[in-house]
KEFIGU-947306 format. One line per 8 residues: number of its first residue (from 1); their letters; for each residue x, y, z of N, C-alpha, C. Coordinates in Angstrom, 1 decimal. Example, Ala and Ser with C-alpha at 12.3 -4.5 7.8 and 13.67 -1.06 7.14 Angstrom:
# KEFIGU-947306
1> as> 13.2 -5.7 7.8 12.3 -4.5 7.8 13.2 -3.3 7.8 | 12.8 -2.2 7.1 13.7 -1.1 7.1 12.9 0.0 7.9
//
This chain:
# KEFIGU-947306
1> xxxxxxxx> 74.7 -36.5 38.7 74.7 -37.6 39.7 75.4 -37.1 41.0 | 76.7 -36.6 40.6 77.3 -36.1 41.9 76.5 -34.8 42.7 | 76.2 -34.1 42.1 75.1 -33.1 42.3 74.0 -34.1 44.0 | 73.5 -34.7 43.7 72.4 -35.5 44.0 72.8 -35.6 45.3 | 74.2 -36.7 45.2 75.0 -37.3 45.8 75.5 -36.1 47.0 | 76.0 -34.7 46.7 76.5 -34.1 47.8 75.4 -33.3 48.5 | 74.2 -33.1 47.7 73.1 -32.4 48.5 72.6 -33.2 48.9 | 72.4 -35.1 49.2 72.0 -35.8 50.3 73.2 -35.4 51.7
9> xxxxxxxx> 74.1 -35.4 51.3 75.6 -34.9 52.3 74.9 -33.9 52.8 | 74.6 -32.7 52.5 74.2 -31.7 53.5 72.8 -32.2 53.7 | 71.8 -32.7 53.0 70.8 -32.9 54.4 71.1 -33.5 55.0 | 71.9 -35.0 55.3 72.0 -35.8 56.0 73.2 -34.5 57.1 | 73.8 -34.0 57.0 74.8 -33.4 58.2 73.4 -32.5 58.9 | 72.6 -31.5 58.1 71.7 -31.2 58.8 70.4 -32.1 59.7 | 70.0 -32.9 58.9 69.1 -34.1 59.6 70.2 -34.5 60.6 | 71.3 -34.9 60.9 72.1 -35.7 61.8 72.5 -34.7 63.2
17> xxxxxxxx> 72.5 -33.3 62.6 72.2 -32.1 64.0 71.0 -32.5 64.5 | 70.1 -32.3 63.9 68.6 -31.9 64.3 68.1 -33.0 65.0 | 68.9 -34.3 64.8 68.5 -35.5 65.5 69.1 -35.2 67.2 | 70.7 -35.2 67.0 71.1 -34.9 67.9 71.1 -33.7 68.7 | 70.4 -32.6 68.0 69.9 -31.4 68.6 71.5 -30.6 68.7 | 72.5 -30.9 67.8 73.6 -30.1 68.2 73.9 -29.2 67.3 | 74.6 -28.3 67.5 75.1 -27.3 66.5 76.6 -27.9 65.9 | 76.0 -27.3 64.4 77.2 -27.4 63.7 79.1 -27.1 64.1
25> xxxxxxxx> 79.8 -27.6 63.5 81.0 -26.8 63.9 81.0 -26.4 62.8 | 82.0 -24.9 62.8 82.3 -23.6 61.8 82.8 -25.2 60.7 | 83.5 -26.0 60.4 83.8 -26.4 59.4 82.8 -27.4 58.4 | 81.6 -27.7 59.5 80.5 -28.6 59.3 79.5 -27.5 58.2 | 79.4 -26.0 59.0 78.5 -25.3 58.4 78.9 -24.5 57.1 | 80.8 -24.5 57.1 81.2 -23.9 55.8 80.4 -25.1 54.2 | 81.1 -26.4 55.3 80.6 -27.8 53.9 79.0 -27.6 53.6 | 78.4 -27.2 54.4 76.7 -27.1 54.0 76.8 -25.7 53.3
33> xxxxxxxx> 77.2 -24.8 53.5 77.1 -24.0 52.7 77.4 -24.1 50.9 | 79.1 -24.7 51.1 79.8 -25.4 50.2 78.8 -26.1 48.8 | 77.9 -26.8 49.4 76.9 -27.9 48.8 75.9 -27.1 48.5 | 75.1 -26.1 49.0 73.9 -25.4 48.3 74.9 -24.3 47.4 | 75.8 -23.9 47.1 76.5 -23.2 46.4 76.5 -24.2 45.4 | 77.3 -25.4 45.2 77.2 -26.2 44.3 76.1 -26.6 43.4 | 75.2 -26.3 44.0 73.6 -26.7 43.7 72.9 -25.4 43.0 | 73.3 -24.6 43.4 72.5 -23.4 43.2 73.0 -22.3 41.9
41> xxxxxxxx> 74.7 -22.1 42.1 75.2 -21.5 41.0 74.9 -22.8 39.6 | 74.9 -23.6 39.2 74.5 -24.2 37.9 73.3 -24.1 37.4 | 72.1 -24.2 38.8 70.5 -24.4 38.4 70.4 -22.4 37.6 | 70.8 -21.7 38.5 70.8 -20.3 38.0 71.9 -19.8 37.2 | 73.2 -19.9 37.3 74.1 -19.4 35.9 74.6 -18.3 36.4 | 74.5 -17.9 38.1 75.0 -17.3 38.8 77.0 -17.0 38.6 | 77.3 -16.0 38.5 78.8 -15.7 38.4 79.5 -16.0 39.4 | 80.6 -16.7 39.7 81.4 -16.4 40.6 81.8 -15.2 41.3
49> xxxxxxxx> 82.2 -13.9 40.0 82.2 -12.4 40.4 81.0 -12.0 41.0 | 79.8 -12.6 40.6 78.6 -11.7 41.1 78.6 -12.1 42.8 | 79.0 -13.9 42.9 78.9 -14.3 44.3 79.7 -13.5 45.3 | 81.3 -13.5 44.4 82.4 -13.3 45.6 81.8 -11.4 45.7 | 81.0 -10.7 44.9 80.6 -9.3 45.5 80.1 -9.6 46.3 | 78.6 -10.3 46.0 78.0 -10.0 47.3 78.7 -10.1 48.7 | 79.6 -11.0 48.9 80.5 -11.5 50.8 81.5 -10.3 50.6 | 81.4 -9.1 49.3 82.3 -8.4 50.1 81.6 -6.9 49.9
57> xxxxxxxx> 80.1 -7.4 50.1 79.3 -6.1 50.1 79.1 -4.8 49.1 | 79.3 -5.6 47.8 78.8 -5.2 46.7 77.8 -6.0 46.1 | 76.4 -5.3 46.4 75.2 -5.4 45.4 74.7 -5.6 44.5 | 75.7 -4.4 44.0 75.3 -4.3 41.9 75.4 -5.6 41.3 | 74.3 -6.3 41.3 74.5 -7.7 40.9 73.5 -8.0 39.9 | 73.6 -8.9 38.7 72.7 -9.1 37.7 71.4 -10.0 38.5 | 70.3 -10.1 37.4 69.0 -11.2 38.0 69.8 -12.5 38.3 | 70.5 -13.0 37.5 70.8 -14.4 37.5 71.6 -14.8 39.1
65> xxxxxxxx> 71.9 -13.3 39.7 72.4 -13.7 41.0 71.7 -13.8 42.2 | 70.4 -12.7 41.8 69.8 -12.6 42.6 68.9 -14.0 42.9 | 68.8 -14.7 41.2 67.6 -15.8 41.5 68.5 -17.0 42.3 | 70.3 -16.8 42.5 71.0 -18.0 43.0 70.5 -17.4 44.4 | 70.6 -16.1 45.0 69.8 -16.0 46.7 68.6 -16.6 46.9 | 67.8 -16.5 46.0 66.7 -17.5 45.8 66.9 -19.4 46.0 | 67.7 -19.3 45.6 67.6 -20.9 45.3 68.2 -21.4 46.8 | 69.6 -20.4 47.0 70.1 -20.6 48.3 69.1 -20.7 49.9
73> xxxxxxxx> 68.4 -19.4 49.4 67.4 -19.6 51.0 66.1 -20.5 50.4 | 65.4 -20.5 49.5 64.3 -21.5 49.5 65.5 -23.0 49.8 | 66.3 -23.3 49.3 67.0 -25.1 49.6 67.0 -24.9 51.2 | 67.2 -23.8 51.8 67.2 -24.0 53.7 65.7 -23.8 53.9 | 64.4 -23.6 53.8 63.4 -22.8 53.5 63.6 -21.8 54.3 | 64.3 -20.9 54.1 64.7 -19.5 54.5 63.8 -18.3 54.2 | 62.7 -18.4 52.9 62.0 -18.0 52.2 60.3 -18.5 52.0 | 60.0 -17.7 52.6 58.2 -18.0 52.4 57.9 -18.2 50.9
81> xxxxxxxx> 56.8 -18.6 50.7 55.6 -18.7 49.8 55.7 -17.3 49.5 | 55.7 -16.9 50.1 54.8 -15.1 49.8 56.3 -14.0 50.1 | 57.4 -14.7 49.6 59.0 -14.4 49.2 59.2 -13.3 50.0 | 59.1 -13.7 51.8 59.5 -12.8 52.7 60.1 -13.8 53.8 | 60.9 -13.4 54.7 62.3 -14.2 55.3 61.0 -15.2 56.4 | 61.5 -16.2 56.0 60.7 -17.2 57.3 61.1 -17.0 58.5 | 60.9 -16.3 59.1 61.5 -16.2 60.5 61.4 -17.3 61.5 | 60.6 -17.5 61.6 60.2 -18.7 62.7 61.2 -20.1 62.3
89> xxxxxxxx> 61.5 -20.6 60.8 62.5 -21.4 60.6 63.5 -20.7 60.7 | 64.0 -19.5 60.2 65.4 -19.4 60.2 65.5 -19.3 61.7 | 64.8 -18.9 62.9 65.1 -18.3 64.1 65.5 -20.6 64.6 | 64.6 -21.5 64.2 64.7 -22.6 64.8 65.9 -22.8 64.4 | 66.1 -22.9 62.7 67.4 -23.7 62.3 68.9 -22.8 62.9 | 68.4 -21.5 63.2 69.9 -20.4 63.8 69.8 -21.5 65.1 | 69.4 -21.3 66.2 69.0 -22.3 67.5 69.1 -23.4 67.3 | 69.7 -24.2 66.6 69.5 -25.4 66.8 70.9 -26.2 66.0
97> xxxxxxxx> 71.5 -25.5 65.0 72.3 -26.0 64.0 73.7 -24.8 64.2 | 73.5 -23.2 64.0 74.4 -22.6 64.1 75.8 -22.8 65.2 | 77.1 -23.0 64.5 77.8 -22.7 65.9 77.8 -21.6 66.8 | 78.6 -22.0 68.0 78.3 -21.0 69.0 78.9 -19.7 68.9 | 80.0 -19.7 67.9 80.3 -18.6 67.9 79.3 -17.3 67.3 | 78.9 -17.9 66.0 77.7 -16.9 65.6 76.0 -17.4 65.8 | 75.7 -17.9 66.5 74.3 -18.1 67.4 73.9 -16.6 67.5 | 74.2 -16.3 68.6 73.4 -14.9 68.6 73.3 -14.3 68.2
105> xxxxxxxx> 75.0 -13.5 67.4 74.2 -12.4 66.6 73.7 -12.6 65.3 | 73.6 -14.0 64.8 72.5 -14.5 63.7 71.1 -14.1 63.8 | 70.7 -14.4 65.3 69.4 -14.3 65.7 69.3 -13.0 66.1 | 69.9 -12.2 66.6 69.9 -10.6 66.3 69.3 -9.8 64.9 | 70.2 -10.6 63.8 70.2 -10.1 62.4 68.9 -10.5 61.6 | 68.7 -11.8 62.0 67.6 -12.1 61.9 66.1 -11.4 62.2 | 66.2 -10.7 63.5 64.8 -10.0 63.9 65.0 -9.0 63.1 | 66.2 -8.4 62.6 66.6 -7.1 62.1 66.4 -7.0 60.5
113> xxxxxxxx> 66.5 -8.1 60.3 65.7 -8.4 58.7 64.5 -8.9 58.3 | 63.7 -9.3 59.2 62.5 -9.9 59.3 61.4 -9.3 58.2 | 61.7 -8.0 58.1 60.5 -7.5 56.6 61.6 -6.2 55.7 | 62.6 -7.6 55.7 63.6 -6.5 54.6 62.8 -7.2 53.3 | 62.3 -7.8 53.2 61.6 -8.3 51.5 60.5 -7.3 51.3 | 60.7 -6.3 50.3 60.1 -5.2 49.9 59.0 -5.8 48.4 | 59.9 -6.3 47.7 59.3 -6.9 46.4 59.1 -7.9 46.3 | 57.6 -8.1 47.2 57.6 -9.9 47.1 56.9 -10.2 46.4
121> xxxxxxxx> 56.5 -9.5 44.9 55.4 -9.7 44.0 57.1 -10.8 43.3 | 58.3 -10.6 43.2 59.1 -11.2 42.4 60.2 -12.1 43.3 | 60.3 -13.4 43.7 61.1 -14.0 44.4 62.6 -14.0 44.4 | 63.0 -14.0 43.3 64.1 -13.4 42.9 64.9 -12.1 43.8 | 63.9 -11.0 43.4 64.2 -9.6 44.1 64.0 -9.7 45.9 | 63.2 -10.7 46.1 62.9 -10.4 47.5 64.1 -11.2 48.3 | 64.4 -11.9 47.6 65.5 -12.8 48.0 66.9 -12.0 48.4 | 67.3 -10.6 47.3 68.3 -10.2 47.1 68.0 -9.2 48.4
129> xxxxxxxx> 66.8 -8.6 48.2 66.6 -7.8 49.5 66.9 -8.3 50.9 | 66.3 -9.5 50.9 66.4 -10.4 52.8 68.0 -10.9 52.3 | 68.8 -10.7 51.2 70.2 -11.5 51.6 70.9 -10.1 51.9 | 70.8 -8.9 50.7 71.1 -8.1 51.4 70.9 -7.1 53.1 | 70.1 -7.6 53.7 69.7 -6.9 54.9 70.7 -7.8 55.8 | 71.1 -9.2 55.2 71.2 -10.3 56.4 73.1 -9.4 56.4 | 73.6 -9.6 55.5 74.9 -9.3 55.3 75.0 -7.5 55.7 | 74.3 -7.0 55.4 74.4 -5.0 55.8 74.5 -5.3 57.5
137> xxxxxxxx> 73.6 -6.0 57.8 73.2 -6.2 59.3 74.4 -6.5 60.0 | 75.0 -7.5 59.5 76.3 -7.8 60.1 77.1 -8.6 59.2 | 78.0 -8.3 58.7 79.0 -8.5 57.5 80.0 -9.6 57.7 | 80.3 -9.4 59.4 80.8 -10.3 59.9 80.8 -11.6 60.0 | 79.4 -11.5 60.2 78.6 -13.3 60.3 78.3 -14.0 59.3 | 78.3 -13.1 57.8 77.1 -13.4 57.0 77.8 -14.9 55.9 | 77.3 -15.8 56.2 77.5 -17.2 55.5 76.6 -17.5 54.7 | 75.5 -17.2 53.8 75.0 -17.1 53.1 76.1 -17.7 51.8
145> x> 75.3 -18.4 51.0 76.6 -19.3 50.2 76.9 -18.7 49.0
//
């Protein structure tokens, strides 16, 4: 139930940008991150250890973390049908929601990963590929949850 309850919270913070066309603030977009983590590590069985590598640029990660990258970019639809980076949403939702500090070089990183999904016969794998390209790209920025 609580589950339910905090992922209407982040769509409603996102629907409540997109109404008002504003970007988030850095503490608005940690809480939406916050919430598809919450959502995502249970449905998959994802590790904590596997998560906290990936934000410090280790990889070597089991399937069950790769399928939580999955879960994470399909809940933004970050992720096509055909498990390659949606550019056209992620370029609107970077523009339209991101704060101003990391706006641009989101959308930098973004062109820069645009056909990092190699293995899109498996959504899982293509997922780990476009999270890893987002984070190699710029390590700095990468809020991926």
């Amino acid at each position: 139930m609580w589950c339910v309850n905090l992922l209407g919270l982040c769509f409603c913070l996102i629907f409540f940008n997109k109404v008002v066309n504003a970007a988030m603030s850095d503490a608005q977009l940690k809480a939406a991150v916050k919430l598809v983590r919450n959502m995502c590590q249970p449905k998959t069985k994802a590790t904590n250890e596997d998560i906290k590598k990936m934000h410090e640029g280790d990889w070597n990660i089991d399937r069950t973390a790769m399928c939580y990258m999955h879960c994470a970019l399909n809940s933004n639809k970050l992720i096509s049908k055909e498990n390659t980076l949606n550019v056209d949403v992620a370029v609107s939702q970077a523009q339209k929601t991101l704060p101003l500090s990391i706006k641009e070089p989101t959308l930098v990183t973004i062109n820069q990963c645009k056909d990092s999904a190699k293995t899109t016969d498996d959504k899982c794998k293509a997922a780990y590929e476009i999270s890893k390209c987002l984070y190699e790209a710029n390590p700095e920025i990468y809020f991926l949850p």
